[in-house]
C-alpha positions as CSV (number, residue, x, y, z in Angstrom):
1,X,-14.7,26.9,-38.1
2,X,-16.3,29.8,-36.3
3,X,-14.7,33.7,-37.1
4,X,-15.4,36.6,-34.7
5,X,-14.5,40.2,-35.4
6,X,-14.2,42.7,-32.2
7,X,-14.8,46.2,-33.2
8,X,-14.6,49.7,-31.8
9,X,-16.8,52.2,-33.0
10,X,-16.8,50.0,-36.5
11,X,-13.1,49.5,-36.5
12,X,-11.6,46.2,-35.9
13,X,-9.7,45.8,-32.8
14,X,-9.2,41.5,-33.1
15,X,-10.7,39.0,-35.4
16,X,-10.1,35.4,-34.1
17,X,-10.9,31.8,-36.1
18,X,-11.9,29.1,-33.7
19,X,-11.6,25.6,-35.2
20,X,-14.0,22.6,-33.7
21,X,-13.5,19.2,-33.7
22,X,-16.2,17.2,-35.8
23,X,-19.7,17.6,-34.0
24,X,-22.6,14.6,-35.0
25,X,-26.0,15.9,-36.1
26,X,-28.4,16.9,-33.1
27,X,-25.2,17.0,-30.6
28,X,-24.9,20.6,-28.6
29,X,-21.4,21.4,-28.1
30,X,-19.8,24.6,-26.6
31,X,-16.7,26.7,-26.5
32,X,-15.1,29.6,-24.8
33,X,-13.4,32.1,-27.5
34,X,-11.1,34.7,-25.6
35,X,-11.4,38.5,-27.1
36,X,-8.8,41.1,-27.2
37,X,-6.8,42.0,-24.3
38,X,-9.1,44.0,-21.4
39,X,-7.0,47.4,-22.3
40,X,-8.6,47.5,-25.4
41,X,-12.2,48.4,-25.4
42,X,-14.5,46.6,-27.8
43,X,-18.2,47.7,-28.5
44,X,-19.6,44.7,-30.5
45,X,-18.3,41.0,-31.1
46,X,-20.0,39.4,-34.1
47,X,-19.4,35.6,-34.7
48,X,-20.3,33.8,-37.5
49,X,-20.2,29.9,-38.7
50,X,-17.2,30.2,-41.7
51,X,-17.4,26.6,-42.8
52,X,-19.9,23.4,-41.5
């Protein structure tokens, strides 16, 4: 599971959880994660691995 936060000046605008299917060792696999809507402006997106 994969959790990104979209912020504004610090502030959260969106936080989204992506969940992947089981990956083997060694394997690269990808993913597209969609952010907030494009009226809302976002200055940083931070992603980070929640659980293996």
């Amino acid at each position: 599971m994969i959790d990104c936060r979209f912020t504004n000046a610090g502030k959260l605008v969106e936080e989204t959880r992506v969940l992947l299917p089981g990956i083997g060792a060694g394997v690269r696999g990808g993913l597209t994660i969609y952010g907030p809507k494009p009226t809302l402006y976002v200055d940083r997106a931070a992603c980070r691995v929640v659980s293996p």
